[in-house]
C-alpha positions in Angstrom: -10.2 10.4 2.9 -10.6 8.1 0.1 -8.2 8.2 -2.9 -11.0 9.2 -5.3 -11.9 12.1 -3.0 -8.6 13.4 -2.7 -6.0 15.7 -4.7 -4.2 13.1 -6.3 -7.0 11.3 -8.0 -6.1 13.0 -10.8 -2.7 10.9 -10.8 -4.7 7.6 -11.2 -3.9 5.7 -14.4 -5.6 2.6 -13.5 -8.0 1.0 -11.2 -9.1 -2.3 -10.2 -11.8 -3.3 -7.8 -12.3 -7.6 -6.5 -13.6 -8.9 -2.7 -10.4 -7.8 -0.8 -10.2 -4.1 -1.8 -9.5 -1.4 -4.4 -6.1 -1.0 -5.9 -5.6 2.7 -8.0 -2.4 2.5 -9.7 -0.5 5.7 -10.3 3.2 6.2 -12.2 5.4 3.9 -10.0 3.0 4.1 -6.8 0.0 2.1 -6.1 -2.5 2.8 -3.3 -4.6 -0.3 -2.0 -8.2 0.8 0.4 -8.7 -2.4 1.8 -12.7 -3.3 2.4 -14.4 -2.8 5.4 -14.1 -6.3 8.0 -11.3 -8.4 5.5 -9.0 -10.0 7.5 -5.8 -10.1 5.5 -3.2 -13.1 5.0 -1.6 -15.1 3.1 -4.9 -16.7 2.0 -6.2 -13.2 -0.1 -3.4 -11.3 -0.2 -2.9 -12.6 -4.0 -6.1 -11.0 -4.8 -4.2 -8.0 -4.5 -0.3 -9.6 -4.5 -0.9 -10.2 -8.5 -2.6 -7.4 -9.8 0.7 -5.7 -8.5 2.9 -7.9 -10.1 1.0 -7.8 -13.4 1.2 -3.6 -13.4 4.6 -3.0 -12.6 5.9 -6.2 -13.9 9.7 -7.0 -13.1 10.9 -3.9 -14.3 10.9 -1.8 -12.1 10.9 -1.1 -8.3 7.5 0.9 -6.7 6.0 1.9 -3.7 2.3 1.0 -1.5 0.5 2.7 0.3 -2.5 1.2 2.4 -5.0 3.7 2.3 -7.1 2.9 6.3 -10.5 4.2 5.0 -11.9 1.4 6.4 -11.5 -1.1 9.6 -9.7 -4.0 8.7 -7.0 -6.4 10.4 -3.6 -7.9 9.5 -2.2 -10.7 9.8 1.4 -9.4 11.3 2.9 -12.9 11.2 2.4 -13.5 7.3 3.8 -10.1 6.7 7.0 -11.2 5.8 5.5 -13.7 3.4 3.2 -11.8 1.6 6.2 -8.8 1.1 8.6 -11.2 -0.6 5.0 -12.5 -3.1 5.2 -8.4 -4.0 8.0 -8.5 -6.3 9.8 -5.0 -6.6 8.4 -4.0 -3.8 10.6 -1.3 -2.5 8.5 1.1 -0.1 5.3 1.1 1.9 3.3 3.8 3.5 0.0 3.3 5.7 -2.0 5.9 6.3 -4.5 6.6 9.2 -7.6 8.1 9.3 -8.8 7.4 12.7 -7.7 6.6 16.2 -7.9 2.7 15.7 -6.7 3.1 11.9 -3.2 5.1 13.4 -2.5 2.4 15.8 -2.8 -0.2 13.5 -0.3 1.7 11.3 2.1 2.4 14.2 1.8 -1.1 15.2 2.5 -2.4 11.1 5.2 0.0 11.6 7.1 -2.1 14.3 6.7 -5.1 11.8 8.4 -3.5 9.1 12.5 -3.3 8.7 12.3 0.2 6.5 11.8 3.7 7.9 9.1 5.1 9.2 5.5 4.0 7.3 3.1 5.2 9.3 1.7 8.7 7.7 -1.4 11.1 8.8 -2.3 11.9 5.4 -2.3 10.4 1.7 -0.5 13.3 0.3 2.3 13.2 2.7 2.2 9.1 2.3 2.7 9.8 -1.0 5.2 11.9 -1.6 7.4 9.9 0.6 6.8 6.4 -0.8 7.3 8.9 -3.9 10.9 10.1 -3.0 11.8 6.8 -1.6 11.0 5.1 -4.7 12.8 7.6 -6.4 16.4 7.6 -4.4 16.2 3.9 -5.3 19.0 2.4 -7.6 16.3 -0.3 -9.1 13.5 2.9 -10.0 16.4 3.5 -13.2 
């Protein structure tokens, strides 16, 4: 389900659109639908990287969530890379829609040193970025 067609577009404060994606920005959350067929590295990953940056700024940490409305692939090795370009960055949620969308996010999941980040829904992906963000000592 896309964000717009969901519960919490109501939450969405901002919204920007460019070749790699969609990026709605709520309170200290942002959730990114990546298009249909990108392949994403370390090459585009600024076209979404800096819009991220500019919102939140330095100030404070916040949470992604990668919204799998469409079929897209990863670039598992840059991971690492294009996390430490997200400054403030403090949790990530993926959410599945479909067979092949849940395995990516399992597999991203292996990739990642937090908890869990793999989620069925966007309002549970949410809410846990959410209170992640939340128990963090930087979100004050």
């Amino acid at each position: 389900m896309k964000i717009l067609e969901s519960d919490i577009s109501n939450q969405i404060i901002k919204f920007v659109e460019n070749e790699v994606g969609s990026i709605f920005f709520l309170k200290h959350i942002a959730v990114v639908e990546i298009n249909e067929g990108v392949h994403f590295d370390i090459n585009n990953a600024p076209k979404i990287i800096d819009e991220l940056n500019f919102y939140f700024k330095d100030s404070k940490a916040y949470g992604v969530v990668a919204n799998r409305i469409n079929s897209y692939s990863v670039n598992l090795v840059h991971a690492l890379s294009i996390k430490k370009m997200a400054k403030n960055l403090f949790a990530y949620g993926v959410v599945g829609h479909d067979l092949a969308g849940k395995m990516n996010a399992s597999i991203e999941n292996g990739f990642c040193t937090s908890e869990k980040i793999d989620y069925d829904n966007l309002l549970e992906a949410v809410n846990s970025v959410s209170r992640k963000i939340k128990k963090s000592a930087a979100f004050f």
